[in-house]
N, C-alpha and C positions, 0 to 999 in steps of 0.2 A: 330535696337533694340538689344540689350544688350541679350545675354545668361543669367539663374540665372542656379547655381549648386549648390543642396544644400546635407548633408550627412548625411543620416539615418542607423537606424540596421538593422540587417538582416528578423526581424519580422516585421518591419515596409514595408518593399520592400513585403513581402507577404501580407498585409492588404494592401499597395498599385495595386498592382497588384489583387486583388479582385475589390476594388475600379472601378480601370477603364476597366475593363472587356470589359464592352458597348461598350468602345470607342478603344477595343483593334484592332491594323494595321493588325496584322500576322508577323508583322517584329521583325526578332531578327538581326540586326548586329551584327559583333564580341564583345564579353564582355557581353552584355548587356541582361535584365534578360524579358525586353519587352520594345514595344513601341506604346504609343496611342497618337489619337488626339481628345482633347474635344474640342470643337470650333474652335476656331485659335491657339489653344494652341499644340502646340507637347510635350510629356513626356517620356523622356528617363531615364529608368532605369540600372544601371548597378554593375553587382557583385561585385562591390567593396562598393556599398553601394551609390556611388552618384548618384543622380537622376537630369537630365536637363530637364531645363523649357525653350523651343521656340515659340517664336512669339507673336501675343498680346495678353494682360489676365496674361502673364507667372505669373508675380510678383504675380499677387492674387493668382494664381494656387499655387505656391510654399509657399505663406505662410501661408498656410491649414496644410503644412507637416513640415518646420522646417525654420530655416536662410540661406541665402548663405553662404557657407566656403569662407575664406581670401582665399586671391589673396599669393600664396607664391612663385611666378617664381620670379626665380635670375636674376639679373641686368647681361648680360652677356657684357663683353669687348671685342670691336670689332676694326679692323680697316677698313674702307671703300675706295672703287673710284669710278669714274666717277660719274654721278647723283648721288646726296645725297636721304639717303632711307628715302620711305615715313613713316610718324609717325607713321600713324596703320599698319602697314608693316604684324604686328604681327598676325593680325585678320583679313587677306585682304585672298582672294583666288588666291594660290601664285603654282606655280611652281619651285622646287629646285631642283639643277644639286649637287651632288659630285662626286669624284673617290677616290677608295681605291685600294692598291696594289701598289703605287710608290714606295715604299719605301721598298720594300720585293724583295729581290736578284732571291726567289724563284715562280714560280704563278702569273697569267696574271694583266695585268689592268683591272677593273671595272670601269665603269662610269654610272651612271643611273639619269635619270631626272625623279621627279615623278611629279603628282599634286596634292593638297591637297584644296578641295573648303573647305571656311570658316566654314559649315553646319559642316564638319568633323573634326575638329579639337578635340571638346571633346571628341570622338569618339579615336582618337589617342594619348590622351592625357592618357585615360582609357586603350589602348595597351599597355601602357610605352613606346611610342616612344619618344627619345633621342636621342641625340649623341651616335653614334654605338662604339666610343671610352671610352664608361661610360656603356657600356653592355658586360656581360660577351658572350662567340659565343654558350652557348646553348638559352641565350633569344633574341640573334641577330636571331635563326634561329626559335625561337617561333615567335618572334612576324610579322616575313619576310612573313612566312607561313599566318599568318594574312591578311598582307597586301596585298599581292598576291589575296587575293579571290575578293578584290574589289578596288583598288587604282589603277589609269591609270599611266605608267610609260612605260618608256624606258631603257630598257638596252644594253650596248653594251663591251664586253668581248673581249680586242685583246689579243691573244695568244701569248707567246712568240719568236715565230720564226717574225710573223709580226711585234713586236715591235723590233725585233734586226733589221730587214730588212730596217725598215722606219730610227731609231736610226744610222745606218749605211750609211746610203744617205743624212747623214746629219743633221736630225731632229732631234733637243733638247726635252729632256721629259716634257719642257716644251709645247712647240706645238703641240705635240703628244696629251698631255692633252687638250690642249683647242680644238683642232679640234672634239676627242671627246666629248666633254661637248657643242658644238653647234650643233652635229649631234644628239646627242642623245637628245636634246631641239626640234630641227627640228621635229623631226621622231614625238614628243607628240603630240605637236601641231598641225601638221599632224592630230593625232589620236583624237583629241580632237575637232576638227573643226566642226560646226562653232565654237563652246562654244570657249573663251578669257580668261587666266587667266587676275587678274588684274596687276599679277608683276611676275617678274622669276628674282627671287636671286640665284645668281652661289657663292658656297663656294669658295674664291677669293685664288686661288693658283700662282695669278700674277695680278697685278693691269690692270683695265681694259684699258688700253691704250695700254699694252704688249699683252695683251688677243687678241684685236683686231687686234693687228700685227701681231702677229700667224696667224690670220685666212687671210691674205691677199690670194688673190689666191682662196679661197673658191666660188662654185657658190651660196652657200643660206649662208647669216651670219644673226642669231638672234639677231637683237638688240632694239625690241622694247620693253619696261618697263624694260630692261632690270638691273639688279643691281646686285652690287659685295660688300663682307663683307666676311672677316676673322670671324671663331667661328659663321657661319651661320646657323647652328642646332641648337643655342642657340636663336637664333630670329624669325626663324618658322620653323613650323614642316615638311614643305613640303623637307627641305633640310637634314632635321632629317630623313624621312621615308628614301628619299634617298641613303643617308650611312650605311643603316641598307640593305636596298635590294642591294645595291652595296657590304657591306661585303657581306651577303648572296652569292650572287655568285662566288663571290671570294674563299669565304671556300671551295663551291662544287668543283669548278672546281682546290683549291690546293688539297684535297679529291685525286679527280682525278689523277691529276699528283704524288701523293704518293704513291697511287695503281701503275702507270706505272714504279714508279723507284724502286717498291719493300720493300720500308722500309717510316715511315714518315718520309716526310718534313720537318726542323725548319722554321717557319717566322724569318721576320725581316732581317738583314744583319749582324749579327757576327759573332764571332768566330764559333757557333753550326753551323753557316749556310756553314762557310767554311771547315769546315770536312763533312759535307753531301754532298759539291759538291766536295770532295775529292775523296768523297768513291763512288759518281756515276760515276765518270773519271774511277777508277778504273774496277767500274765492268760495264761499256756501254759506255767508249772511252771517249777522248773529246769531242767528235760532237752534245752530248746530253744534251750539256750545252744550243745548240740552242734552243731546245724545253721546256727545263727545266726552266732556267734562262732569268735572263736580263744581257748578257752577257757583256754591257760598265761598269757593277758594278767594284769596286776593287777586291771584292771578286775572280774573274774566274784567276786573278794572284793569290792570295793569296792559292786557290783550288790546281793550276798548283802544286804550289812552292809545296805542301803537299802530292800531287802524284808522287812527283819529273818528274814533267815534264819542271819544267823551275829552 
């Protein structure tokens, strides 16, 4: 049965919450101004003014108080592999893997798997969880804080002397990646046992037949329900929370390494970032490129050439 969400004012949520007093839980999750149950009915209120109607009854329940609001999510473009994804992919209780930090010269990789059951979606929906690439990093780090108080997730943070080390013996950042994004799936579902998601979409940084070849050699490889899709925080939230708690860590821990080089850090890989690892050459030697950086970047020539060391 179908969610109804419908959207009232601010004095209608206070005559609501009178209303259902009787029937009031004690629950407040994040956002939300309360929550009862009359019958079979769950009613969720929340400060933005929408109120959800769960389970049977809802439709009558809600249309005492006002209409459903339109359906306005955007048709997101994707590309896919392996198993094609199921239809309600979107509404199903899903598990999503991303990483953030490949592409930053400066600050570790991030990978985080989270889970997101279907019950929680309007719940994260009323967070503003998104794509972490469509949040500015003070409401990546409100709404992280959020999710942290009750979302089961996995994270796992390699340092940068690790990634040079592994990078170094060989291992493409593409493997690197995927071996996290199957450990840190492992480690949830782990956590989450016996309970099943119904699907785990991995935000696809390599089609999943490359995915899989990475992982040869692996003693546990996730691959049941498994699915892959480019722009996967567009098609559920679970790969949304994700990227939002994978930057989250990411910030803290370049934070961190900003404090240890004394000045901040730029993101990303230009020019900024190649005079910051100019000027940490200069004043903590080359060697702290290892802990600072991903030293196979172009940048650590580019750094050299501007300390004049090469």
């Amino acid at each position: 049965m179908a969610n109804i969400v419908i959207q009232v004012s601010k004095s209608d949520i206070t005559k609501m919450k009178e209303y259902y007093q009787p029937f009031n839980t004690g629950k407040t999750p994040p956002g939300s101004v309360f929550v009862a149950k009359k019958d079979n009915c769950t009613i969720t209120a929340y400060r933005s003014g929408k109120i959800m109607f769960q389970g049977a009854g809802n439709e009558a329940e809600a249309k005492q108080w006002g209409t459903p609001t339109a359906n306005t999510a955007k048709t997101t473009k994707s590309k896919t592999s392996g198993p094609p994804l199921p239809s309600n992919i979107s509404s199903m209780s899903v598990i999503g893997s991303d990483e953030v930090g490949k592409g930053d010269y400066f600050g570790p990789m991030t990978v985080v798997a989270s889970y997101v059951n279907k019950e929680q979606i309007p719940l994260l929906q009323e967070l503003g969880v998104k794509d972490s690439k469509n949040l500015t990093d003070p409401q990546i780090i409100k709404i992280a804080k959020d999710l942290l108080t009750f979302l089961p997730y996995s994270l796992l943070t390699l340092p940068n002397e690790k990634y040079n080390q592994l990078q170094a013996s060989g291992m493409t950042q593409g493997k690197i990646t995927a071996i996290l994004h199957n450990q840190a799936l492992n480690h949830l579902l782990d956590k989450l046992a016996p309970e099943k998601p119904e699907a785990i979409l991995v935000d696809q940084f390599a089609e999943a037949a490359i995915y899989y070849r990475h992982l040869q050699g692996q003693k546990v490889i996730c691959r049941e329900n498994v699915f892959f899709s480019t722009k996967a925080e567009g098609i559920h939230l679970a790969v949304a929370a994700a990227s939002i708690l994978a930057r989250y860590a990411f910030l803290k821990a370049f934070d961190e390494l900003s404090v240890k080089a004394g000045f901040t850090l730029p993101k990303g890989a230009g020019v900024k970032v190649d005079q910051a690892a100019a000027r940490l050459i200069k004043q903590k030697g080359v060697g702290a490129l290892n802990e600072f950086t991903k030293e196979h970047f172009a940048n650590t020539g580019k750094a050299k050439k501007m300390a004049n060391l090469s």
